[in-house]
C-alpha positions as CSV (number, residue, x, y, z in Angstrom):
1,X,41.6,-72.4,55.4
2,X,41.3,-75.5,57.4
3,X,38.7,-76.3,59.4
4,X,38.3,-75.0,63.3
5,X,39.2,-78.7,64.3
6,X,42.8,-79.1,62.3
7,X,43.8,-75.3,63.0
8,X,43.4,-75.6,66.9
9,X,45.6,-78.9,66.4
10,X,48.1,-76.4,64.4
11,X,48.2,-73.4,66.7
12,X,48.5,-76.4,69.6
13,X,51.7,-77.7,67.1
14,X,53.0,-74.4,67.0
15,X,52.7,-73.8,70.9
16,X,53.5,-76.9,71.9
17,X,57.0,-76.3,73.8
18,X,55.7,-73.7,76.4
19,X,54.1,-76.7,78.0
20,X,50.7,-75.8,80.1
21,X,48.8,-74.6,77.0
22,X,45.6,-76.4,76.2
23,X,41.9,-75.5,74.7
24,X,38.5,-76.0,74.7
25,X,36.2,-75.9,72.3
26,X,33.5,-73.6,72.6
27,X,30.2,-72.1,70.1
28,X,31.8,-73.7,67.0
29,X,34.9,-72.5,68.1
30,X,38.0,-72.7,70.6
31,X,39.0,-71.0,73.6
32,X,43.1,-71.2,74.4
33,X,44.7,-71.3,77.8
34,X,48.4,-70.8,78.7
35,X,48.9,-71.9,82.4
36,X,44.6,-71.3,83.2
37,X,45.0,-67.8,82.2
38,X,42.9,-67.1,78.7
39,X,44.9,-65.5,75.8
40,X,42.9,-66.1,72.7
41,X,40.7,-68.1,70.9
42,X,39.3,-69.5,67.3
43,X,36.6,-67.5,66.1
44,X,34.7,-66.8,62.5
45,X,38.0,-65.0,61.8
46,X,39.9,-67.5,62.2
47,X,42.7,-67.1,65.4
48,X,42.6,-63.9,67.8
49,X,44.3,-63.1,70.6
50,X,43.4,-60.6,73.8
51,X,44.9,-57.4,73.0
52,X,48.1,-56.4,75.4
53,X,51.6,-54.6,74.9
54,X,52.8,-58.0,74.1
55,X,50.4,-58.9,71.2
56,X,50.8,-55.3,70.0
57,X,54.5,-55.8,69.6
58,X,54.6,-58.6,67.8
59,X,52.1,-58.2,65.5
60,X,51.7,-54.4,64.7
61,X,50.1,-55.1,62.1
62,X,47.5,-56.6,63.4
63,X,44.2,-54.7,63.5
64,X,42.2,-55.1,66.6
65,X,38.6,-56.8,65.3
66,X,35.4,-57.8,67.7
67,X,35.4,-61.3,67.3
68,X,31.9,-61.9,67.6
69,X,28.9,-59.3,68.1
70,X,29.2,-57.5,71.0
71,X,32.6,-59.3,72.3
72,X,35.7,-56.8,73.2
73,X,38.4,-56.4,69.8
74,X,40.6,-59.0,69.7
75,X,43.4,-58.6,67.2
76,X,43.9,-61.5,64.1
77,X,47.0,-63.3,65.0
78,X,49.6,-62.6,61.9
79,X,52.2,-64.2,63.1
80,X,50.9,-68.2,63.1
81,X,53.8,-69.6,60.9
82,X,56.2,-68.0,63.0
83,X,56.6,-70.5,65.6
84,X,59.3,-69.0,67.9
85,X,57.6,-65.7,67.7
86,X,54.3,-66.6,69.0
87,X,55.8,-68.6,71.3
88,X,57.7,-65.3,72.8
89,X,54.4,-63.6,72.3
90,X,52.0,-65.8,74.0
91,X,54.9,-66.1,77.0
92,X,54.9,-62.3,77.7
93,X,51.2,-61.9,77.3
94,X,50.6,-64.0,80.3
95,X,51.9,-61.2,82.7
96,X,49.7,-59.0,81.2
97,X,46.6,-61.5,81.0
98,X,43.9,-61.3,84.6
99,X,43.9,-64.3,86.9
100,X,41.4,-66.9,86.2
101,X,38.1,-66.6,87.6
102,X,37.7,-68.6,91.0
103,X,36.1,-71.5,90.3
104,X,33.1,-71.5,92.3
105,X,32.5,-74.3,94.7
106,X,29.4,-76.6,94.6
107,X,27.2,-76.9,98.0
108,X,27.9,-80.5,99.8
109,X,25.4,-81.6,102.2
110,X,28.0,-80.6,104.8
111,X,27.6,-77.3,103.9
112,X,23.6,-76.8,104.9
């Protein structure tokens, strides 16, 4: 398999016309984002997603796997060459998916 590096540029490829999507790397790794909301990542196993009715329906053959010690199952995404469908998969997981975390704000000297 490729490395972490070319795959995030596939799975960005392959999600490219939802718009809004983008990633970060993280740990060796990358963390995905479809409008601010997180739906999976790259890990050791290569790409996961969070695990919602959506994900389940597309892939149901997907087994759900920790993707790191002591990190909540993800499930392996099966479905990668499929463009369309993990484009429809990613796009109904977002309903599913919790708000981003509030960014908290730094103190300003106005504030003290």
């Amino acid at each position: 398999m490729a490395d972490n590096k070319e795959l995030a540029a596939y799975i960005m490829e392959q999600l490219s016309e939802l718009g809004d999507i983008r990633n970060i790397p993280m740990m060796g790794g990358y963390i995905f984002y479809y409008k601010e909301k997180i739906f999976g990542g790259i890990y050791d196993g290569g790409f996961m997603v969070k695990i919602t009715q959506a994900s389940k329906k597309y892939m149901p053959d997907s087994e759900p796997e920790a993707p790191y010690e002591g990190a909540k199952p993800m499930l392996p995404v099966t479905i990668l060459e499929e463009k369309e469908t993990l484009q429809k998969m990613v796009d109904e997981m977002f309903a599913e998916l919790p708000a981003p975390k509030p960014k908290k704000k730094s103190k300003t000297i106005s504030d003290l």
